[in-house]
C-alpha positions in Angstrom: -3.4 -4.0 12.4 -5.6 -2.8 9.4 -6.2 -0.1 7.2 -9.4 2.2 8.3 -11.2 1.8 4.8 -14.7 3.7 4.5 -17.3 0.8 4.4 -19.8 2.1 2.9 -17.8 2.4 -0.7 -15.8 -0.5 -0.5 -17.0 -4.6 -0.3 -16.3 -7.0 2.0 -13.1 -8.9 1.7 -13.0 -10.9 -0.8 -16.3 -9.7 -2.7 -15.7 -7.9 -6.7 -16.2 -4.1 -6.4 -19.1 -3.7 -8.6 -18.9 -2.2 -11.8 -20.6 1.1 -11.0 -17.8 1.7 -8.6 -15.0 0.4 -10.6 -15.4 3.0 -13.0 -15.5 6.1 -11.2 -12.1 5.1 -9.2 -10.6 4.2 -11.9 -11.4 7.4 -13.4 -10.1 8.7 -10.9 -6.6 7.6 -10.7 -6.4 7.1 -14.7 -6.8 11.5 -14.3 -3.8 11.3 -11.3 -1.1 9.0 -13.4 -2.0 10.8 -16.7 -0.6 14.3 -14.7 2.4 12.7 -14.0 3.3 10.8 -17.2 2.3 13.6 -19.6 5.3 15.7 -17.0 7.5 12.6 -17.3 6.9 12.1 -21.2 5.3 14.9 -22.9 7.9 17.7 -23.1 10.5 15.3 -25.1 10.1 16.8 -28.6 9.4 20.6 -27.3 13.4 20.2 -25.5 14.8 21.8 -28.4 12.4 24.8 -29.1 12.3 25.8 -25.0 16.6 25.3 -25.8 15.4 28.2 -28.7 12.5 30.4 -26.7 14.3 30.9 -23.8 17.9 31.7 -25.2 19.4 28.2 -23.4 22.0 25.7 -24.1 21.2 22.2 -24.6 22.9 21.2 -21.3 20.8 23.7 -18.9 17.3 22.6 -20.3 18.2 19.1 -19.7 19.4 20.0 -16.2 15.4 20.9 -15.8 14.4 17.6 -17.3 16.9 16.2 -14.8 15.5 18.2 -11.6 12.1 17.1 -12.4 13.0 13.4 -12.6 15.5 14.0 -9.5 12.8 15.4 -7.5 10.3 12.7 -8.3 12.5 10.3 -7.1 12.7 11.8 -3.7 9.4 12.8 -3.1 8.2 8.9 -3.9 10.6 7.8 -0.9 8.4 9.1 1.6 5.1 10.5 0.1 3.2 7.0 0.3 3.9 6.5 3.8 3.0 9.7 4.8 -0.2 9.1 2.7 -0.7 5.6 5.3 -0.4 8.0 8.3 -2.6 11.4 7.2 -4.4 10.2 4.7 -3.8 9.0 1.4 -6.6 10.9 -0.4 -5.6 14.1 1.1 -1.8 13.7 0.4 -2.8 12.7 -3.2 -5.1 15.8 -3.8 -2.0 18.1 -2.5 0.6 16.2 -4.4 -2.0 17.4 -7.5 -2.6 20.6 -6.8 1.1 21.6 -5.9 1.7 20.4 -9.8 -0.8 22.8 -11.0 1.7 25.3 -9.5 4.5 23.8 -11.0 2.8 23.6 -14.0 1.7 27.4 -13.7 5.6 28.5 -12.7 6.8 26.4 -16.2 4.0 28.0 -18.8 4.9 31.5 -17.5 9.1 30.7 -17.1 10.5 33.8 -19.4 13.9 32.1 -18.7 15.9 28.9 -17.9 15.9 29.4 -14.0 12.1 29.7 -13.7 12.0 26.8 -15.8 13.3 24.8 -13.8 11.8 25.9 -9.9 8.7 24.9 -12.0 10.0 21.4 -12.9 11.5 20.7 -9.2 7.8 21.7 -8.0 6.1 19.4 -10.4 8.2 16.5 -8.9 6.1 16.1 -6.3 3.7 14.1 -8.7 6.5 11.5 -8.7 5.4 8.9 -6.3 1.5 9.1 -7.9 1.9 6.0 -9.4 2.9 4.5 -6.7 0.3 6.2 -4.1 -2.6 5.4 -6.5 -1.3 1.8 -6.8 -1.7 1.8 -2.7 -5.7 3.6 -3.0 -6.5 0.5 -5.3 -5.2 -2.1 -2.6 -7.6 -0.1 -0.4 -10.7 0.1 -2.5 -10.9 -3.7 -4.5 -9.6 -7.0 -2.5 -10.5 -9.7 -4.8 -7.2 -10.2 -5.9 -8.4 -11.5 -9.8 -10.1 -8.0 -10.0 -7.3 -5.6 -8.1 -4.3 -7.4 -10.1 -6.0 -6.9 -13.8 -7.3 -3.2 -12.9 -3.5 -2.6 -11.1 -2.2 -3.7 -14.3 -4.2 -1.1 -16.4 -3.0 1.7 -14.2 0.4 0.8 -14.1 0.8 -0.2 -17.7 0.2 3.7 -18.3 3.4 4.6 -16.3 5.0 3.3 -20.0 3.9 5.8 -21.6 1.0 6.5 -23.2 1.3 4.4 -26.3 3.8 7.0 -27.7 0.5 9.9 -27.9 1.7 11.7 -25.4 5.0 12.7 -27.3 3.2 13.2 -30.3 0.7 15.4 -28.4 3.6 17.3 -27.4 5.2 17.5 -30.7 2.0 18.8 -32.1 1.5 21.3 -29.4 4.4 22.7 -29.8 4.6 23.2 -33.0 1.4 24.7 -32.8 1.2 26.8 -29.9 4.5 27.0 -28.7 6.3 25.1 -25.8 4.3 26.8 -23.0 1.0 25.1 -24.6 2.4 21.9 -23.0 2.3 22.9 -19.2 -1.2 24.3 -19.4 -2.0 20.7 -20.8 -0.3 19.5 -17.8 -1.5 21.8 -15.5 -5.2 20.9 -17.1 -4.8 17.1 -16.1 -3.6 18.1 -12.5 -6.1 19.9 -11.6 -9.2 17.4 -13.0 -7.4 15.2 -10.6 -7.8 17.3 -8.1 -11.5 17.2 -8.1 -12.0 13.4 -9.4 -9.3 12.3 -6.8 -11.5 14.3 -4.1 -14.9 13.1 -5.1 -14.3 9.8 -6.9 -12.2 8.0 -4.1 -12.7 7.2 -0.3 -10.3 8.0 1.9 -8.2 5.6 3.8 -5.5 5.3 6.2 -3.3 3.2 8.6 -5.1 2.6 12.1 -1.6 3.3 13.1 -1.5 7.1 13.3 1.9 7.9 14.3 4.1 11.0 13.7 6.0 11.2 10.5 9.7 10.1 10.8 11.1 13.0 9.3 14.4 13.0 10.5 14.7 9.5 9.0 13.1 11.3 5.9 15.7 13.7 5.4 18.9 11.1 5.9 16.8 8.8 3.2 16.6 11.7 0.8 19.8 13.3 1.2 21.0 9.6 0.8 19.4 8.3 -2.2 19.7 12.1 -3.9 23.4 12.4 -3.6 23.9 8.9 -5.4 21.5 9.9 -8.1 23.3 13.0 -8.5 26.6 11.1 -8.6 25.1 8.7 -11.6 24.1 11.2 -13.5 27.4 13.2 -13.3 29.0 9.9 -14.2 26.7 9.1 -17.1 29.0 11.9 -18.7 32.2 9.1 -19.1 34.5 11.1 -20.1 33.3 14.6 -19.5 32.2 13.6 -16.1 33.7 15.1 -13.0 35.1 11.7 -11.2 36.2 13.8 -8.1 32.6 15.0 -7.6 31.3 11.1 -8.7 33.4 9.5 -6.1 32.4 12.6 -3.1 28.9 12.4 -3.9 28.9 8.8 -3.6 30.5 8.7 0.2 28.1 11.6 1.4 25.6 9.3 -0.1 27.1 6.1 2.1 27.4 7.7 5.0 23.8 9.5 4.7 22.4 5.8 4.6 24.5 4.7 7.5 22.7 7.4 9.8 19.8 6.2 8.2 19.6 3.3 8.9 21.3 3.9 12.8 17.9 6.4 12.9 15.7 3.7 11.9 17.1 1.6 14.4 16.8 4.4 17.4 13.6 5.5 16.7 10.0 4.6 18.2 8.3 5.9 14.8 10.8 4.6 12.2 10.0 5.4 8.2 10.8 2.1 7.8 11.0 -0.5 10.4 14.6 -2.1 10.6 12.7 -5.6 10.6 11.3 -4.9 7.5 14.6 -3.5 5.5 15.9 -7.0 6.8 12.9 -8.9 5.1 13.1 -11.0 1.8 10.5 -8.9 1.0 12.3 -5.8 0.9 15.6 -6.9 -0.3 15.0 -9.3 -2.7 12.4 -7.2 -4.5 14.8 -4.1 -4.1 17.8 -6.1 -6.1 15.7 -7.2 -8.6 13.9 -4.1 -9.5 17.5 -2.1 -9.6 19.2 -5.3 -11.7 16.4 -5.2 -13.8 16.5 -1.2 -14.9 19.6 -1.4 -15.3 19.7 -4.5 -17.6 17.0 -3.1 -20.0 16.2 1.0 -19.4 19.4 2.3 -21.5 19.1 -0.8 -23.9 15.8 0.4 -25.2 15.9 4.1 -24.3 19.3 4.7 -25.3 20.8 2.2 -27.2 18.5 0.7 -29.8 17.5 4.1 -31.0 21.1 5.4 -31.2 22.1 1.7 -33.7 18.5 2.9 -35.6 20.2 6.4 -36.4 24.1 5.2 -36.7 24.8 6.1 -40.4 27.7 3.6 -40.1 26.9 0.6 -38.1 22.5 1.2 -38.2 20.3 1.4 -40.9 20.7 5.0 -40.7 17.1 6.3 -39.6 16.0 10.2 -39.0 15.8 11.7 -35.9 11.8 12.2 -37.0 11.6 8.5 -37.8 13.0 6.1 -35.2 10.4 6.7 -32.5 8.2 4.9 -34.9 10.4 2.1 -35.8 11.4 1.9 -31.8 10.3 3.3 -29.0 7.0 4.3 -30.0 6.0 0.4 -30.6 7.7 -0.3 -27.3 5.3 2.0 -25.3 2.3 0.7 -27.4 3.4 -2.9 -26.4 3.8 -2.5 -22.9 0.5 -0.3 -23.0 -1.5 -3.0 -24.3 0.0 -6.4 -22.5 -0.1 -4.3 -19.5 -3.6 -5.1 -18.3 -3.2 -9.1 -19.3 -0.7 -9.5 -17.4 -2.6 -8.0 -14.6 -5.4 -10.8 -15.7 -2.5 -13.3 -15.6 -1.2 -12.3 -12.3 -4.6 -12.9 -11.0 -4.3 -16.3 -11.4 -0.8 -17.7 -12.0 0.7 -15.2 -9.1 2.7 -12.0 -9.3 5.9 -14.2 -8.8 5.6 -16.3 -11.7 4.9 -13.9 -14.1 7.7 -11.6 -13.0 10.0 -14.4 -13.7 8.2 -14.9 -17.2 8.8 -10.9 -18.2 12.1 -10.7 -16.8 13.2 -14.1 -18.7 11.4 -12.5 -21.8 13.0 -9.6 -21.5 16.4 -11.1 -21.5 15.7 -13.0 -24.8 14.3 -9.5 -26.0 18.3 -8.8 -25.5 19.6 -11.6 -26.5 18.1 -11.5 -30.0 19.4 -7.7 -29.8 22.8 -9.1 -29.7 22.5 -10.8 -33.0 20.3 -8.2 -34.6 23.2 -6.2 -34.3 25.0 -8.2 -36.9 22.2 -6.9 -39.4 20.0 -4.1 -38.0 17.3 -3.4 -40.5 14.5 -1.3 -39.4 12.1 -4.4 -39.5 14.4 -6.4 -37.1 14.8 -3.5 -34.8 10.7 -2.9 -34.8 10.6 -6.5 -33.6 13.1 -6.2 -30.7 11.3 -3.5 -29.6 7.7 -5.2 -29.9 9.6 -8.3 -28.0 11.3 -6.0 -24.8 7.9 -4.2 -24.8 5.9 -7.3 -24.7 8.0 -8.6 -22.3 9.7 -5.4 -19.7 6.8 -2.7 -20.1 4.3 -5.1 -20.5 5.1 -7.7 -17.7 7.7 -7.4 -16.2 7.6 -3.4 -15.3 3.6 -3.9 -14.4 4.9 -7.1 -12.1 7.3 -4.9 -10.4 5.0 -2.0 -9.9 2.4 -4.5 -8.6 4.5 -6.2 -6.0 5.3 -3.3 -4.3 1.4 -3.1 -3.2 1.3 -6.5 -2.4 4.1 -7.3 -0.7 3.9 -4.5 1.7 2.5 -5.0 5.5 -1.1 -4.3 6.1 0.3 -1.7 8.9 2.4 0.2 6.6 1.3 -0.1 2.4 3.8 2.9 1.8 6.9 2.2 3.0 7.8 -0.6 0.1 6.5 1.5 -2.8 8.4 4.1 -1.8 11.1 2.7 -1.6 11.0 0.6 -4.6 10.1 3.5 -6.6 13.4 5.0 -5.3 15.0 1.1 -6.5 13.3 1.9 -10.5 15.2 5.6 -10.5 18.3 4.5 -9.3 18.5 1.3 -11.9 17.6 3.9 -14.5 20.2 6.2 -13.5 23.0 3.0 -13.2 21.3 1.9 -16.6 23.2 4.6 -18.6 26.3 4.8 -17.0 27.3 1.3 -16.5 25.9 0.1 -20.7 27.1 3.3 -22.1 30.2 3.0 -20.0 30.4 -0.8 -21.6 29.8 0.7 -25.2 32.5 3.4 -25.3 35.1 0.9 -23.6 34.4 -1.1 -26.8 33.6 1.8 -29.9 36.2 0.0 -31.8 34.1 -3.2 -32.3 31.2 -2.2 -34.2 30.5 0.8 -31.7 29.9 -1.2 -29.0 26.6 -1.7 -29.1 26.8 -5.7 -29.1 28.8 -5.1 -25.7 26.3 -3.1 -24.1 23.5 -5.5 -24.9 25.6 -8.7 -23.9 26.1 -6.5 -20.7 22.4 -5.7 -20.4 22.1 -9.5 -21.3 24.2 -10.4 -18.0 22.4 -8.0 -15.5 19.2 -9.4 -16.8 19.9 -13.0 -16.0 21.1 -11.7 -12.8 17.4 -10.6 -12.0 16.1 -13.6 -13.1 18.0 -15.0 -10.5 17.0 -12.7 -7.7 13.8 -12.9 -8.9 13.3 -16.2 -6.8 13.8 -14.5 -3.5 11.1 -12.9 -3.7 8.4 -14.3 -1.6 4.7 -14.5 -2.7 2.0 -12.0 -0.8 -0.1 -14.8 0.4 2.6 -16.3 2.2 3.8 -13.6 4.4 1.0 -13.4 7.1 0.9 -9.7 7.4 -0.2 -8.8 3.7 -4.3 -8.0 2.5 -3.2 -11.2 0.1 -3.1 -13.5 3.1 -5.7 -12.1 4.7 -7.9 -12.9 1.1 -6.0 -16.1 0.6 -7.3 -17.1 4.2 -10.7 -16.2 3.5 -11.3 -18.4 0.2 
């Protein structure tokens, strides 16, 4: 089986896409993942003045924050593959122009509640990263050119080198919170049109109906365990009856899941697959890896940068710049070489090289902590975003694409984008669950990294199950591989 792909825009295997089409696709998607980061990134610094403007607590406008990443998570578990089966163009353009609503509903929320239907309905932007990773399989197949232009667009899913929050910050101290969704709102719909006009449409010759009963199981499944790790990313505050009910519904929703998958003609995923190295192997690794590294360098790092006791001490205002702003420019930059690496070392090997980086990244944390000047902690966070955001993130985000049958591209990103939310959401509870248990011994934070230390090395491991595209038969990479 292959993937209807319209001719006339696109080379013959194995052939460079030529420059004059590089750049308007590129353009293209660039406009599509910019939407969904600036949602994803943008509105950190305004939290506190939409807390202000629209008379809320902390808690409830960090519930929205919550419902839009919540809702991005389960719209990427299906949206690709329904992109393979109607059109990935078309479900693209919609996914865009349903966050210009969102974006609409958010600038014109006159209270908490309106706030957040706006931020569930911008969700649907979540899997665009992973849908426009899919269009560029589609457009370039020399693999030197797709895995150096794949590593540009994912790179971006970082952050965009740390502007976007100042953008935000600026904006909204400017022109108010709202400002920030008609930015939003702005990008969404340029995509809209350069998503339309810039890239061909493509699809699986497979057409098939939707498996949306296998859909909903998946959904209710993987949303009732996200739910349940965010409730227990509270510790002690955390409702443990809920934790523990949420988690069974969850288990038993991906039992019928997977009993539907198996009953079905038109599966969402094919049993087969789920059973594949491919799947499982990349899974694991993407979920140990999140969780080794997300709440080290979002959470941790820039809590030791402002401990007064244990830290050097640093301002609110001031530790983005000593941490993770220079993380995001990092991965922002190495990004795109380790796309030109990947090209021509394999996606496999440099995994294993970011993922092994990223656990010395760690591992220097641990004795940093001993002595955490600003300078030292400025280098860890150069060294994890060098070495995650930079390579092993873009790896991750690249493997997906490539790994995935020619006869269904959406079903692995989907679910692997479903692997990145759920080893962020573990991320937090299991280090900060590590740090509390050891407050007494220099606040924990050595413990938590020792801990993101351990799941680290356990990705390294998992790492080598992971077979490489041109060896499974079914993949555009063998297909290339067999043509050179």
């Amino acid at each position: 089986m292959t993937s209807g792909i319209d001719n006339t825009q696109v080379p013959a295997p194995g052939q460079k896409l030529p420059s004059s089409q590089v750049w308007p696709l590129m353009l293209a998607l660039l406009t599509a993942v910019f939407a969904f980061q600036l949602n994803a990134s943008m509105l950190a610094p305004a939290l506190a003045t939409m807390q202000v403007e629209l008379d809320a607590t902390a808690s409830q406008i960090g519930m929205t924050q919550t419902a839009f990443f919540t809702a991005a998570a389960l719209f990427s578990l299906f949206m690709p593959r329904w992109g393979d089966l109607i059109g990935r163009r078309k479900v693209l353009v919609g996914m865009m122009a349903v966050t210009v609503i969102g974006s609409i509903i958010a600038a014109l929320s006159v209270n908490v509640t309106m706030l957040f239907i706006g931020r569930v309905v911008q969700g649907v932007s979540g899997p665009t990263v992973a849908l426009t990773s899919v269009m560029l399989r589609q457009a370039v197949r020399d693999e030197k050119q797709f895995a150096f232009l794949v590593g540009i667009l994912t790179s971006i899913n970082g952050g965009i080198a740390g502007v976007d929050a100042i953008l935000g910050g600026w904006l909204t101290q400017a022109f108010g919170f709202r400002s920030l969704f008609w930015v939003i709102g702005a990008f969404a719909l340029a995509a809209v049109f350069t998503i339309r006009y810039g890239v061909a449409e493509t699809k699986s010759n497979e057409l098939q109906p939707m498996d949306w009963k296998g859909v909903a199981w998946l959904v209710v499944a993987i949303g009732t365990i996200l739910t349940a790790f965010n409730e227990a990313g509270a510790l002690a505050e955390a409702n443990w009856f809920m934790v523990i009910i949420l988690l069974a519904i969850g288990a038993a929703a991906l039992f019928v899941f997977w009993r539907a998958e198996n009953s079905t003609r038109h599966p969402l995923v094919q049993p087969d697959l789920i059973k594949q190295r491919r799947t499982w192997a990349l899974l694991t690794t993407t979920t140990l890896t999140m969780t080794g590294i997300f709440a080290v360098m979002n959470g941790l790092v820039p809590n030791l940068a402002q401990d007064q006791v244990h830290g050097p001490g640093l301002s609110a205002g001031t530790v983005s710049f000593w941490t993770l702003t220079p993380y995001a420019i990092a991965g922002l930059v190495v990004g795109p070489f380790a796309g030109f690496l990947a090209g021509r070392l394999g996606y496999n090997l440099v995994l294993k090289i970011g993922i092994g980086g990223a656990a010395l990244s760690v591992l220097m944390g641990i004795f940093i902590v001993g002595n955490p000047t600003p300078v030292l902690l400025l280098l860890l966070s150069i060294a994890a975003g060098i070495t995650y955001a930079g390579i092993a993130n873009i790896m991750l985000g690249s493997l997906h694409v490539t790994l995935a049958p020619k006869y269904n591209q959406g079903y692995l990103p989907g679910l692997n984008a479903g692997a990145f939310n759920l080893g962020a959401g573990i991320s937090f509870t299991v280090i900060f669950a590590v740090v509390t248990s050891f407050a007494d011994q220099g606040g924990g934070y050595r413990a938590g990294m020792i801990a993101g230390l351990v799941l680290l090395i356990a990705a390294f491991c998992t790492s080598f199950l992971i077979p490489r595209p041109q060896d499974l038969p079914d993949t555009i990479a063998a297909e290339e591989a067999n043509r050179a």
